[in-house]
C-alpha positions as CSV (number, residue, x, y, z in Angstrom):
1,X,69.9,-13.0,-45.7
2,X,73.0,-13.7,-47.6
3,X,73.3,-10.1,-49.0
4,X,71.6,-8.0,-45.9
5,X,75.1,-6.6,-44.9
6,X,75.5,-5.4,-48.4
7,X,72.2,-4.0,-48.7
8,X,73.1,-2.2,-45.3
9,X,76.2,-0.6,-46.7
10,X,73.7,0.3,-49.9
11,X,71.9,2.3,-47.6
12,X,74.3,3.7,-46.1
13,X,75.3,5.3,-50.2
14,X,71.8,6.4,-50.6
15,X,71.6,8.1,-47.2
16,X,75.1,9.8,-48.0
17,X,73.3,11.1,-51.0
18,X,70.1,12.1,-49.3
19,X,72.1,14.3,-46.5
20,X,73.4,16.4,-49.3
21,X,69.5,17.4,-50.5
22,X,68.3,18.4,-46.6
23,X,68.9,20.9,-44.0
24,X,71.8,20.1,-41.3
25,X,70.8,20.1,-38.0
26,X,67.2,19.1,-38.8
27,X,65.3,16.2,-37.9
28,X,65.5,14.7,-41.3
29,X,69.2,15.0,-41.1
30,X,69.8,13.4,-38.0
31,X,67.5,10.5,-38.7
32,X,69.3,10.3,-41.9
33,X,72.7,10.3,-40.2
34,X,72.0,8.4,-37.2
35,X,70.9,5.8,-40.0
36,X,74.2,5.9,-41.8
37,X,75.9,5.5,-38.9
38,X,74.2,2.4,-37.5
39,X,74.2,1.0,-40.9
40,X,78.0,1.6,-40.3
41,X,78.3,0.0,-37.2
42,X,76.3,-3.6,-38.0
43,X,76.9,-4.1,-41.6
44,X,80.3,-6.0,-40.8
45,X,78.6,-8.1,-37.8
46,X,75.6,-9.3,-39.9
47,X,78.4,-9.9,-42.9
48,X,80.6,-12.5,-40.1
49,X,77.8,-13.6,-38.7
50,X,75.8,-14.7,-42.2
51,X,78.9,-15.6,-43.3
52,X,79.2,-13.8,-46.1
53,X,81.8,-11.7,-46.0
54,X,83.8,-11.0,-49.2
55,X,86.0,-9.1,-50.8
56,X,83.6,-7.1,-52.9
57,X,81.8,-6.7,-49.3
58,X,84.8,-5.3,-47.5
59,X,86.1,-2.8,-50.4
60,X,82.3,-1.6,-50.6
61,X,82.0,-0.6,-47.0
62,X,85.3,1.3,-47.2
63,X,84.1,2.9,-50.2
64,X,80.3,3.7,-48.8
65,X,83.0,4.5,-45.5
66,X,84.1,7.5,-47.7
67,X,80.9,8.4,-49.6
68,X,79.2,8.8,-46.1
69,X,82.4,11.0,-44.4
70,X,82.6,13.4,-47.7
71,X,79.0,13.8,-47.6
72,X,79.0,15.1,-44.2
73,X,81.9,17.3,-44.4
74,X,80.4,18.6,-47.5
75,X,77.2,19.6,-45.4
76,X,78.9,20.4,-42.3
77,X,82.4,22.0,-42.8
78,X,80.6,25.4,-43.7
79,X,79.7,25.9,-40.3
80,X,83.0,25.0,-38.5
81,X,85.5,27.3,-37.7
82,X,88.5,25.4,-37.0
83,X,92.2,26.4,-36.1
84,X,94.6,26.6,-39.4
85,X,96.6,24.4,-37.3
86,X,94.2,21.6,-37.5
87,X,93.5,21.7,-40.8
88,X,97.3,20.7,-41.4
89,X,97.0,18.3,-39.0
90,X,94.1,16.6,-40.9
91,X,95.4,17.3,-43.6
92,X,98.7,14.9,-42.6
93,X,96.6,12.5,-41.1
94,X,94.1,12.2,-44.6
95,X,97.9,11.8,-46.5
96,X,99.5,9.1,-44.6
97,X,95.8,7.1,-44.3
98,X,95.5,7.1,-48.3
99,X,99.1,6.0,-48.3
100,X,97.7,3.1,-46.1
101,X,95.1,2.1,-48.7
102,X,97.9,2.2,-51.6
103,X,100.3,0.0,-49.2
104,X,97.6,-2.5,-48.6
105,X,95.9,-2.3,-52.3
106,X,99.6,-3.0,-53.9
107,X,100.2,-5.7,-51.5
108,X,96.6,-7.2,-50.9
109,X,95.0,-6.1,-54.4
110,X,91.8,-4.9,-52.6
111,X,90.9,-1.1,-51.6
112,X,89.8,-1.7,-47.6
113,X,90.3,0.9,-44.3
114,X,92.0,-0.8,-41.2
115,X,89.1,-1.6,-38.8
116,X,91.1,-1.4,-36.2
117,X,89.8,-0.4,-32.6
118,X,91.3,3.0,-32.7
119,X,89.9,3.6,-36.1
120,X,86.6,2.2,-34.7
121,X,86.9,4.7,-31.4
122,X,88.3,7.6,-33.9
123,X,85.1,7.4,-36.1
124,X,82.3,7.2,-32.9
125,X,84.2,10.7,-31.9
126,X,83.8,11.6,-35.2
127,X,80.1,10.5,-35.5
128,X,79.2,12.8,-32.3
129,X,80.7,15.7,-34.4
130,X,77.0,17.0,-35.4
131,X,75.5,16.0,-32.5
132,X,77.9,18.5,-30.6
133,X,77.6,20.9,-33.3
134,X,73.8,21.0,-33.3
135,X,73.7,21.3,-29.1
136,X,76.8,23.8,-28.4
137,X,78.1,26.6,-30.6
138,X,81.1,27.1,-27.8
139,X,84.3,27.5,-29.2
140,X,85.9,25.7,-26.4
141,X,83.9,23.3,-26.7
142,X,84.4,22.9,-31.0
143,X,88.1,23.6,-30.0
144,X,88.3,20.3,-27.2
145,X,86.5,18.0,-29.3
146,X,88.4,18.9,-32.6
147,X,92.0,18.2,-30.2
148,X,90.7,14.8,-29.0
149,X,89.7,13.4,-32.4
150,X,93.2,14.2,-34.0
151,X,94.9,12.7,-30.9
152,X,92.6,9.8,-31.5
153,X,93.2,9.7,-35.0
154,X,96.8,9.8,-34.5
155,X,96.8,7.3,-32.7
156,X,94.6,5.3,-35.2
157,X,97.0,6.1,-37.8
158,X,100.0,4.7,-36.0
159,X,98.1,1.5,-34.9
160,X,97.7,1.4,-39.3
161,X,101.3,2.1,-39.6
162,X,102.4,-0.3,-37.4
163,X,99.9,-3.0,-39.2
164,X,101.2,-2.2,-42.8
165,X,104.8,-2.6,-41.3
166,X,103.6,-6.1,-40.5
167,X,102.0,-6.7,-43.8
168,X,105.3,-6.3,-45.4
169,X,107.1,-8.2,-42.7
170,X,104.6,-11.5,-43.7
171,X,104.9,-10.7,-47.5
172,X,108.7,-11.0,-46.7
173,X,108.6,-14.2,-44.9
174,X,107.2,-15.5,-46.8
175,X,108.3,-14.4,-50.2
């Protein structure tokens, strides 16, 4: 029971892997998905609530985290079309978040995402992306839901800013 939230995020690796070797939009995939993501979801609880949560347990969720996301976009960026403008805006937004992780890796010494409630909310908008995808081919649609996950994420991003801003503020204090 001690190492169930680890095996979770485990899973979550091998699914990331699996997605790569089936068809999007099939069944397969969205069992496969639907099991990363609730791997995602309840790894951390079972970790807090077994008590084992560790630093090896919180830097591998980030890093199964970003084996999951660049397995999807892998799979499923061929068949967006999305706005140029968007691309830079993710693109600014993918920039400042890694200069996150270096903040808090120089200062903490451990590679970890904020899991902070808008990065929470930012990543179940992000998770509907292929269920939208799969059930509406509307532009407008693709278009709405790409303009509400950057605001999201922007949000997300400043909530992180405003966190590493306090990191250094306790290193400070208490330097």
């Amino acid at each position: 029971m001690k190492h169930l939230a680890n095996i979770l995020t485990s899973i979550r690796m091998a699914v990331a892997i699996a997605i790569l070797c089936v068809a999007p939009f099939s069944l397969v995939f969205y069992i496969l998905y639907g099991a990363g993501g609730v791997s995602d979801m309840i790894d951390g609880t079972i970790a807090r609530v077994t008590k084992s949560v560790s630093k090896f347990g919180s830097t591998f969720d980030s890093v199964a985290d970003m084996v999951f996301l660049s397995a999807c976009i892998l799979k499923l960026f061929p068949f967006v079309s999305l706005p140029i403008w968007s691309l830079f805006w993710i693109l600014i937004i993918a920039i400042v978040k890694t200069a996150i992780v270096v903040v808090i890796y120089a200062k903490k010494q451990i590679f970890v995402l904020p899991h902070t409630i808008s990065n929470k909310i930012t990543g179940l908008l992000l998770f509907s992306v292929p269920f939208l995808l799969g059930f509406f081919s509307n532009n407008l649609v693709i278009l709405i839901t790409t303009v509400v996950i950057l605001i999201s994420a922007s949000i997300a991003v400043a909530q992180d800013i405003y966190l590493c801003n306090k990191l250094f503020d306790d290193v400070i204090d208490n330097a």
